[in-house]
N, C-alpha and C positions, 0 to 999 in steps of 0.2 A: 127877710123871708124865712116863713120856717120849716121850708123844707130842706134850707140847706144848712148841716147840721155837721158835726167832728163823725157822723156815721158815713160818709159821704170819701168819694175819691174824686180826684179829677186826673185827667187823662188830656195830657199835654202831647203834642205832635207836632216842635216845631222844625225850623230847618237842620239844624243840627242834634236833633235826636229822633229815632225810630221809634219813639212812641214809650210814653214812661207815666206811671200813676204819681200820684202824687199824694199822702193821708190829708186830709185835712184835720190840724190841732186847734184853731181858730178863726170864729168868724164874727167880725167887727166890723159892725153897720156904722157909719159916716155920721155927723150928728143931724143931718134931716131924712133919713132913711132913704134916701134914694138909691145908694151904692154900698158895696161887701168887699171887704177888705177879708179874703182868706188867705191866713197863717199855714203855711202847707209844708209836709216836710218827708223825705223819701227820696223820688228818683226810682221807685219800683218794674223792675223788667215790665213788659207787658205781658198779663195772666195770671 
């Protein structure tokens, strides 16, 4: 996909955390392009 790019955050909410971004440093498509392996790295308060 190429919208999703190292410009990109992701924002994780799971049960043990309140909510944390995450950068994304890489994104590695699978070898039939079906699925996205993002490299993410952070832990960012939220905001």
């Amino acid at each position: 996909r190429a919208d999703i790019t190292t410009a990109n955050r992701i924002f994780y909410q799971g049960d043990s955390t309140n909510g944390q971004f995450f950068n994304i440093v890489a994104v590695i498509p699978d070898p039939k392009h079906t699925r996205l392996e993002l490299l993410c790295k952070g832990g960012l308060p939220n905001g």
